[in-house]
N, C-alpha and C positions, 0 to 999 in steps of 0.2 A: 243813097239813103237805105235800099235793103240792106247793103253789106254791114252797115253801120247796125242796121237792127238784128242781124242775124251775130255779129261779133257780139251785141250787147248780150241777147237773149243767150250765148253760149257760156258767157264771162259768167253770167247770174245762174246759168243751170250748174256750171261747173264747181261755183264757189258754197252752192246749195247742197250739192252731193259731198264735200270736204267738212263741210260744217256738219255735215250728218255724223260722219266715220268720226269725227272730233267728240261730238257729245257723246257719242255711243261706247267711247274708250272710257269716259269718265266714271261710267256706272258698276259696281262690282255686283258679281253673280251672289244674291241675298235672296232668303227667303224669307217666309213668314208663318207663325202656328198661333193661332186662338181658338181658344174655346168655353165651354163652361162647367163646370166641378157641382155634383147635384148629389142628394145623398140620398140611400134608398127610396124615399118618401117623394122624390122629385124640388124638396128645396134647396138652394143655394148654398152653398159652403162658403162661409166669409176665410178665408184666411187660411184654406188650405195650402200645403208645400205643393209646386208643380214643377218635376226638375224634367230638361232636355236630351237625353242622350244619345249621342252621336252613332249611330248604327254602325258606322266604319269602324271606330275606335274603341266604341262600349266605354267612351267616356263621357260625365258629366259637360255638357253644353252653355249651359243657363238653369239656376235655381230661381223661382222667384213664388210670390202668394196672390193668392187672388183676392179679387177686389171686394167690395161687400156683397155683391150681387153673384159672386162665385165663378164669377170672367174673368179670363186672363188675355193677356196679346205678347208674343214674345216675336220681335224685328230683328232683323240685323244678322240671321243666321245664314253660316255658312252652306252653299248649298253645295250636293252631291256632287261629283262628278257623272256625266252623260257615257253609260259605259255600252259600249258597241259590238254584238255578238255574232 
């Protein structure tokens, strides 16, 4: 009966640690930038331009406007590479 619980427990931890490496490949390396656009006076900018740009490339990322409240959220960007000196 132990051999039996000790096969089982190994079956379950092994197929636990497979399942990890599995969902972990799914995910791609993304970041994220929000914030808020105010104008001298400290109010809100409805619909001002807030564009991305990419520090590697010095190109254009994401253009987008802010909302009425003068917040933006920009998802899905590519994130740097982790540079090692």
């Amino acid at each position: 009966m132990q051999k039996v619980h000790r096969i089982l427990l190994t079956t379950v931890f092994l197929a636990g640690l497979l399942a990890g490496v599995r969902t972990y490949g799914q995910g791609g390396a993304t970041g994220a930038i929000s914030g808020l656009v105010l104008d001298t006076s400290g109010a809100a900018v409805e619909g001002a331009e807030v564009q991305i740009i990419d520090a590697r490339t010095e190109g254009l990322t994401r253009k987008l406007a802010t909302n009425v409240d003068g917040a933006f959220t920009v998802t899905l960007l590519p994130r740097a590479p982790i540079r090692w000196w």
